[in-house]
Chimera marker file (.cmm) of the C-alpha trace (Angstrom):
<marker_set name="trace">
<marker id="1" x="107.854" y="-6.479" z="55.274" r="1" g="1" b="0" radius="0.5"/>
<marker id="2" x="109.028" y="-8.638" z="52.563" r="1" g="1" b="0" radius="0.5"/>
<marker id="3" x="112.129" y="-8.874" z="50.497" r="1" g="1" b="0" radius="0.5"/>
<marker id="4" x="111.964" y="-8.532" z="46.630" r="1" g="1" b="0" radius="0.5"/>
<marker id="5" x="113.856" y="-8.068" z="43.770" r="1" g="1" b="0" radius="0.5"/>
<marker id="6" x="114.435" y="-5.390" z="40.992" r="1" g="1" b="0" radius="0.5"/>
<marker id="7" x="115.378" y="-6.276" z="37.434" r="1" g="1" b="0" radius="0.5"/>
<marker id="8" x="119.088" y="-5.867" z="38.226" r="1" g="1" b="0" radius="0.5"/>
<marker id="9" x="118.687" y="-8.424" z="40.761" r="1" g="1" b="0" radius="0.5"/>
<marker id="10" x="119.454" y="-5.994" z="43.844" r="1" g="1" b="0" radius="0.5"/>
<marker id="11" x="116.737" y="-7.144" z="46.355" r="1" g="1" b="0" radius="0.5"/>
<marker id="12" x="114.877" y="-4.808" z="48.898" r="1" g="1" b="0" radius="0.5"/>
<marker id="13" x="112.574" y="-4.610" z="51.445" r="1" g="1" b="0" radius="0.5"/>
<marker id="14" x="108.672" y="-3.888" z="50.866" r="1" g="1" b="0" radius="0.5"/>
<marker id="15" x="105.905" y="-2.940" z="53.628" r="1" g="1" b="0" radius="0.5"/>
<marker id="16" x="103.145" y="-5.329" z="52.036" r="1" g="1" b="0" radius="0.5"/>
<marker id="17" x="101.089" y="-3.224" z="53.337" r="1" g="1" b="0" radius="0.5"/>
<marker id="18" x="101.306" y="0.054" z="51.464" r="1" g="1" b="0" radius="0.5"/>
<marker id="19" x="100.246" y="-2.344" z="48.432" r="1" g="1" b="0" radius="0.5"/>
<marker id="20" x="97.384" y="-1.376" z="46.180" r="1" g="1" b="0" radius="0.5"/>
<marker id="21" x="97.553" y="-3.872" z="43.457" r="1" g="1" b="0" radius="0.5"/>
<marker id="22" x="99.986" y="-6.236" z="41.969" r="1" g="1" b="0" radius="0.5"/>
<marker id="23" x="99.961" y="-6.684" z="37.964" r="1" g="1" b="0" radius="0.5"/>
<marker id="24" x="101.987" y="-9.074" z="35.394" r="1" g="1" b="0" radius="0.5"/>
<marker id="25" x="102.153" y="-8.112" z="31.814" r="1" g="1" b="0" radius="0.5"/>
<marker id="26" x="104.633" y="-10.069" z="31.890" r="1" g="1" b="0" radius="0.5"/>
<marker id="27" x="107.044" y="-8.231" z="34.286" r="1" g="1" b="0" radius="0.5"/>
<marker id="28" x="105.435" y="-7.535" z="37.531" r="1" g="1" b="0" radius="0.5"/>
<marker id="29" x="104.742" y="-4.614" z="38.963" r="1" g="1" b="0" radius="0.5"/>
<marker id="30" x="103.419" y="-3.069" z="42.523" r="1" g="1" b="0" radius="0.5"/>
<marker id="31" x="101.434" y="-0.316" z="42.691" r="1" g="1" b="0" radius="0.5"/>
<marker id="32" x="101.805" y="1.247" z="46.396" r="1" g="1" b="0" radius="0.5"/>
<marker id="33" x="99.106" y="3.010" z="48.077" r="1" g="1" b="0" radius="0.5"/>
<marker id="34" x="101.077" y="6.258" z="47.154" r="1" g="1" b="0" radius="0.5"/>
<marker id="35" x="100.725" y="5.747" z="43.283" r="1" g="1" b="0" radius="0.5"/>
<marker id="36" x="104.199" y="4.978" z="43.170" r="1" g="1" b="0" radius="0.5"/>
<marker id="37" x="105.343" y="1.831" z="40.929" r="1" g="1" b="0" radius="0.5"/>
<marker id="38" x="107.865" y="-1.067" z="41.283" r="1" g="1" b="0" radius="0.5"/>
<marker id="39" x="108.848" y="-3.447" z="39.482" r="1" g="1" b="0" radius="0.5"/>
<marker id="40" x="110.274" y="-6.915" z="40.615" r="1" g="1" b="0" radius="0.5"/>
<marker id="41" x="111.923" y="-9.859" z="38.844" r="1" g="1" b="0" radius="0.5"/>
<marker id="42" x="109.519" y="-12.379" z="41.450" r="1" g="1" b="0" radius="0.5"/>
<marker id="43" x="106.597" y="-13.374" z="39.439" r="1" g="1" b="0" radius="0.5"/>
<marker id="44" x="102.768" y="-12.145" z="40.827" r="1" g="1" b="0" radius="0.5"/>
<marker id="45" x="101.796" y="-15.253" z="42.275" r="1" g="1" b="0" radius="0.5"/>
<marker id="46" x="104.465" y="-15.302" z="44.573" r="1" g="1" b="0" radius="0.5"/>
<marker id="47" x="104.479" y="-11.807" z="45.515" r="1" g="1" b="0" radius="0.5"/>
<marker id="48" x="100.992" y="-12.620" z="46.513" r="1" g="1" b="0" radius="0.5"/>
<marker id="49" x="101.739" y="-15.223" z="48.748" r="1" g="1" b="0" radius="0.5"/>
<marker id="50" x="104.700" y="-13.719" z="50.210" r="1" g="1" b="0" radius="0.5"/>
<marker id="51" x="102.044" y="-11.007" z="51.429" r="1" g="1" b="0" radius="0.5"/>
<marker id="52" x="99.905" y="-13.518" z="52.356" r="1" g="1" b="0" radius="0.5"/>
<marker id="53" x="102.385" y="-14.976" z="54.708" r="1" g="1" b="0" radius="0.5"/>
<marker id="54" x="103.317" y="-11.839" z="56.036" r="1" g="1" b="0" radius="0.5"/>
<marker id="55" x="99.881" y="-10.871" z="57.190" r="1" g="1" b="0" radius="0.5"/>
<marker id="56" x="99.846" y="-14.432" z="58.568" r="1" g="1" b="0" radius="0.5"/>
<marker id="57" x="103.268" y="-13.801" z="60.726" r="1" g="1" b="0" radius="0.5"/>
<marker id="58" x="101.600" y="-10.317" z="61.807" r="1" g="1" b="0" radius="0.5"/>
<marker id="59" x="98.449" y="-12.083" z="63.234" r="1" g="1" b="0" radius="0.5"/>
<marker id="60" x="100.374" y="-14.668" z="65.196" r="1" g="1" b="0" radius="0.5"/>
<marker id="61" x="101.952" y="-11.858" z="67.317" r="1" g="1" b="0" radius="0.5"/>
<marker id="62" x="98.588" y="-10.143" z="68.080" r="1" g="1" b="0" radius="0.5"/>
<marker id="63" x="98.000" y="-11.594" z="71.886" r="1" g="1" b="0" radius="0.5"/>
<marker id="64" x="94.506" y="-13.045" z="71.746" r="1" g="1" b="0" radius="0.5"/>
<marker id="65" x="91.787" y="-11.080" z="73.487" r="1" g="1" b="0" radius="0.5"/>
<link id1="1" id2="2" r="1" g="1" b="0" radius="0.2"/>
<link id1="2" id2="3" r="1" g="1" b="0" radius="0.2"/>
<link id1="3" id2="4" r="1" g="1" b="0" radius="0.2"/>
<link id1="4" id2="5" r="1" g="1" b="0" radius="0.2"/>
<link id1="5" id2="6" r="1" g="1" b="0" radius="0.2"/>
<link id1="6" id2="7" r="1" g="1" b="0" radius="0.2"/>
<link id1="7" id2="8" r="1" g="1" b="0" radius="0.2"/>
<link id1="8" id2="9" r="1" g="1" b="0" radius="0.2"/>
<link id1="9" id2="10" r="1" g="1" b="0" radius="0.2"/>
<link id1="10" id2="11" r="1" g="1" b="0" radius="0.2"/>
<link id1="11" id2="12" r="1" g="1" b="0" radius="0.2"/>
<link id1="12" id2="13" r="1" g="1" b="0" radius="0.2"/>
<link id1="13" id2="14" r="1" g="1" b="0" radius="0.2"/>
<link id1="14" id2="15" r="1" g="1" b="0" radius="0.2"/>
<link id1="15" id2="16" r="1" g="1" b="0" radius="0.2"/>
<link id1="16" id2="17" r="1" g="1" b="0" radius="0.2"/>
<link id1="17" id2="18" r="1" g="1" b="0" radius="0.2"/>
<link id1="18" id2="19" r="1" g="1" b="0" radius="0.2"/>
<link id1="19" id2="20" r="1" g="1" b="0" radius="0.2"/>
<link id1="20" id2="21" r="1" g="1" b="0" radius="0.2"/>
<link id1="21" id2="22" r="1" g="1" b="0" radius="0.2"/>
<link id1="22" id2="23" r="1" g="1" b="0" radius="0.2"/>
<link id1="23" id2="24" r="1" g="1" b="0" radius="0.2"/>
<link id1="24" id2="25" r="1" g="1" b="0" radius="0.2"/>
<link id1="25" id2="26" r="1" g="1" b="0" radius="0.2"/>
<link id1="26" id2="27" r="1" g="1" b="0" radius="0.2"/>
<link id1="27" id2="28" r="1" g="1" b="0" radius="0.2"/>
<link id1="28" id2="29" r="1" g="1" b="0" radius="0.2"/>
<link id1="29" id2="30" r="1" g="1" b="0" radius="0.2"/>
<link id1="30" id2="31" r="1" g="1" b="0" radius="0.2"/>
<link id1="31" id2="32" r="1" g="1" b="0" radius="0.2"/>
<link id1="32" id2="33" r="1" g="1" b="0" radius="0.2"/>
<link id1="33" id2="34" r="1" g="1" b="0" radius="0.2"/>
<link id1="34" id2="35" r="1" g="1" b="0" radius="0.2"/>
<link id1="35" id2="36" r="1" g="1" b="0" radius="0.2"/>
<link id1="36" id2="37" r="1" g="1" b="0" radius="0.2"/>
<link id1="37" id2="38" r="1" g="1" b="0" radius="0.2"/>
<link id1="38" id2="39" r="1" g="1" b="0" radius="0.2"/>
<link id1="39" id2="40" r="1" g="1" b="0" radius="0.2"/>
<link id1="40" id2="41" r="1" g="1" b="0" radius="0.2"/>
<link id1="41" id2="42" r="1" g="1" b="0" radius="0.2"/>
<link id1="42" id2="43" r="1" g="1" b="0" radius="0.2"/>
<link id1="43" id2="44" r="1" g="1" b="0" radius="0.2"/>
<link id1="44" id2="45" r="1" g="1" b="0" radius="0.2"/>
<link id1="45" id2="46" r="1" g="1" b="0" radius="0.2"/>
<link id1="46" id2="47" r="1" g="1" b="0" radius="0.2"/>
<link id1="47" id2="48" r="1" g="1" b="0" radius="0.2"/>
<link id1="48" id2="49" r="1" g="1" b="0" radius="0.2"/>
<link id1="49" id2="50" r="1" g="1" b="0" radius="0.2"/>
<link id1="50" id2="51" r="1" g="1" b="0" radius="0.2"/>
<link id1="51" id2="52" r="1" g="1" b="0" radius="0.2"/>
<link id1="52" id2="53" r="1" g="1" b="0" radius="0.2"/>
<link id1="53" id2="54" r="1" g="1" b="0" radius="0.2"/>
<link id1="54" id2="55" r="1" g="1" b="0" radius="0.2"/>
<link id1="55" id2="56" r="1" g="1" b="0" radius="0.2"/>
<link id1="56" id2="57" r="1" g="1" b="0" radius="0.2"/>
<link id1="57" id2="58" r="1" g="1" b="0" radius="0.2"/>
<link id1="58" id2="59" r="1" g="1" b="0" radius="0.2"/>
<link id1="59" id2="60" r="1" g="1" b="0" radius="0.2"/>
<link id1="60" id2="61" r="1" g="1" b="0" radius="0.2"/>
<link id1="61" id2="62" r="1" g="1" b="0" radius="0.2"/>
<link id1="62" id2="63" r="1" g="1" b="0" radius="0.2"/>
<link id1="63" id2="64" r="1" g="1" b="0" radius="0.2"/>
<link id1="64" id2="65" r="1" g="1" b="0" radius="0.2"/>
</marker_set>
């Protein structure tokens, strides 16, 4: 999960893993696996490594073996 925020500046929390792609043209928006939209005031690049760190976190707690 990873917190975001809208336009209005109210964050909220994201499963980063019911995302299907991220765009920025210029605002950024998520599309979710669902088709559904969102659109976030955090710029792609750091969406993108906010996943990537979340992924990360989610390995590291996967015992070994």
């Amino acid at each position: 999960m990873i917190t975001l925020h809208r336009l209005n500046d109210k964050p909220f929390i994201l499963n980063a893993e019911l995302i299907r792609t991220i765009e920025e043209n210029p605002d950024t928006v998520i599309t979710l696996i669902s088709g559904d939209h969102v659109i976030v005031k955090e710029p792609m690049r750091e969406v993108v490594e906010r996943t990537i760190d979340y992924g990360r976190l989610l390995r590291r707690l996967i015992p070994p073996g």
